[in-house]
Residue, then its C-alpha position, 0 to 999 in steps of 0.5 A: x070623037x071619043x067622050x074623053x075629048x070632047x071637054x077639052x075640044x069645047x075648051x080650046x074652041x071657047x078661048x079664043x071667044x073669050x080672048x076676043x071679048x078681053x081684046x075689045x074691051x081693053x081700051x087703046x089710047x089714041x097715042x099708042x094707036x098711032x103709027x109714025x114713020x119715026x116710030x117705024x124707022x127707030x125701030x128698024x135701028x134698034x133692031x138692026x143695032x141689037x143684030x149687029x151685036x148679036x153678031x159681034x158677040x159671036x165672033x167674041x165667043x168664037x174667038x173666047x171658046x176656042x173652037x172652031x164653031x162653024x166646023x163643030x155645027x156643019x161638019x161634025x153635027x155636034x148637037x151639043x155646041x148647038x146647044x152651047x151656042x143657043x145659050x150664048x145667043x140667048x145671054x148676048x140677046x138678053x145683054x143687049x135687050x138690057x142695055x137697049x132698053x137701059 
């Protein structure tokens, strides 16, 4: 190992030490440990919910933009509506986080 890496490899081997001793010492109240079948369930609705308008608000920005978006993705490989696209999907999720938490 050259003498330039060994600070850094005695770093990242100390993290997750000093992680674990944070993570133990962190008190859990007993509520937030319990793990109910309606705390699961409501969480696969709102999950399934948020997917759902994820999926809504690409058919509305297909339709907005004008394009032909499957085409321009598989077809044409056009990197720069990928990118177009991943922005949308980033706003509509963060739209649809804001309401489902509002």
């Amino acid at each position: 190992m050259r003498p330039r890496l060994a600070p850094l490899v005695a770093l990242l081997l100390a993290v997750p030490a000093a992680a674990q001793d944070v993570i133990e010492t962190v008190p859990v109240p007993p509520e937030a440990a319990d793990l109910s079948l309606t705390v699961v369930l409501s969480t696969l609705v709102y999950g399934a919910i948020g997917i759902l308008m994820c999926v809504l608000g690409y058919v509305v920005f297909d339709k907005v933009a004008g394009l032909n978006l499957k085409h321009e993705l598989v077809e044409d490989q056009n990197v720069a509506v990928g990118i177009m696209l991943a922005g949308a999907f980033i706003g509509i999720a963060i739209v649809v986080a804001s309401v489902m938490l509002s």
